[in-house]
Structures are given as structure tokens and as C-alpha cells.
N, C-alpha and C positions, 0 to 999 in steps of 0.2 A: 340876553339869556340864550341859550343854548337851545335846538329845539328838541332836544330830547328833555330839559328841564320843563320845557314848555308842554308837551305832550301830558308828563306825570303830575303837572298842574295841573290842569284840563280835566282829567282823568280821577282825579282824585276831588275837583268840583263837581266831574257829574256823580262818583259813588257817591255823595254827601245829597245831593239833590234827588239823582235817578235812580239809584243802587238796583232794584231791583231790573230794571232795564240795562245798567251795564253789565250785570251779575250776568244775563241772559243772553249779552250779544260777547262778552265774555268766552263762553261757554262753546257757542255755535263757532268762534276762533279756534279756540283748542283743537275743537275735533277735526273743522276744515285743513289746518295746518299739521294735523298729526299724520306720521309715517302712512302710506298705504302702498297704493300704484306707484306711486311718485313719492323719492327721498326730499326729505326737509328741506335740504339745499338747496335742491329744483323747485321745488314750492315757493321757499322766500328769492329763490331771483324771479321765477314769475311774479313775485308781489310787488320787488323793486320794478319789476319792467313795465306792472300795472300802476306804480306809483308817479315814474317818471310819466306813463300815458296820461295821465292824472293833472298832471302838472301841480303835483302836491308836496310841499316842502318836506313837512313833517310824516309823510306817507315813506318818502325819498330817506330821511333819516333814521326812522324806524326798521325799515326794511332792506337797510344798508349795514346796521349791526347785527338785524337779524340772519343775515344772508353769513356774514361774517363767522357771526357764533357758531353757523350751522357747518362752519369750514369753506366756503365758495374763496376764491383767489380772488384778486385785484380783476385779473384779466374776467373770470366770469363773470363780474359783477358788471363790469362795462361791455360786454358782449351782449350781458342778458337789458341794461338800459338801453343797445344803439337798438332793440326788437320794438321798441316803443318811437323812435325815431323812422323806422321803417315804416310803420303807420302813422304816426303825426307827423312825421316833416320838421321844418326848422325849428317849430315850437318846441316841441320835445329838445331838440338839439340844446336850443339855449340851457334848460335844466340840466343838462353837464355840469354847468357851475354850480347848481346847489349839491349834486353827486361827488363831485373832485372835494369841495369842501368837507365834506360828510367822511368822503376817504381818507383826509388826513390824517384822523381820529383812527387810523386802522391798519396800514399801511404807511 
């Protein structure tokens, strides 16, 4: 399965269990991720670049369409993941593989 299938599982077990807790971190999303100081684009590669710091698969896929959607290139997208490599080190690095996979889907 796919992880972005995987995600919209997930997501759709907790509105059925938590609703009103996903409703609410939902929410505190939208507004964090909305236009201000900083355009969308730059928001979701810092999210990809906190994802890959993460070392979170489905953070990494998420925030690889999203970056995408927002219009970011191939190249921003991997400039803004090697910023989590700068601080993590090789760990980070390995997650390239789940970022190249995620790429293919976009590029």
C-alpha cells in the first residue's frame, strides 16, 4: 500500500474514534501552514526538511506532494531535505531512498 493510502487510513480511523481531536489539530494545520511571512512553498520544504529530520516515512510523503502542489522543483525539494542531513548526518542521508521513491510519483 502506498503511503499516502496509508496516511488517509489512519486519518480517517482517528476522525471515527477522535474526531474532535483531529477536527482541532486539523485546524492549528491550516492556519500554521497558511500564507504569511513565509509563501507556502517555503513552508512545506521546511516541513519536507523536518520530515526527512524525522526520519518519518509518511511525514517524507506527505510533505513531498505537498511541496510539489505548492510548485517547489525537483531540485528545491532535495536542497531543502540535504538541511536535515546537515543536522543529522548519515541517518538523514539514508532517507533519500524513501524521498527518490516519493519523487517518482512527481517528476
Amino acid at each position: 500500500m502506498d503511503r499516502l493510502e496509508q496516511i488517509n487510513q489512519s486519518l480517517a480511523q482517528l476522525m471515527k474514534d477522535l474526531p474532535e481531536d483531529l477536527k482541532s489539530f486539523s485546524n492549528f494545520i491550516q492556519v500554521a501552514e497558511a500564507e504569511g511571512s513565509l509563501e507556502s512553498k517555503t513552508k512545506h520544504l521546511i516541513l519536507l526538511a523536518l520530515g526527512m529530520e524525522a526520519q518519518c516515512e509518511w511525514c517524507i510523503a506527505l510533505h513531498t506532494k505537498d511541496a510539489v502542489a505548492a510548485g517547489a522543483s525537483k531540485q528545491e525539494i532535495l536542497e531543502a531535505a540535504m538541511m536535515s542531513v546537515v543536522m543529522g548526518g548519515g541517518p538523514k542521508l539514508m532517507h533519500f531512498e524513501v524521498l527518490y521513491e516519493e519523487l517518482k510519483k512527481y517528476f
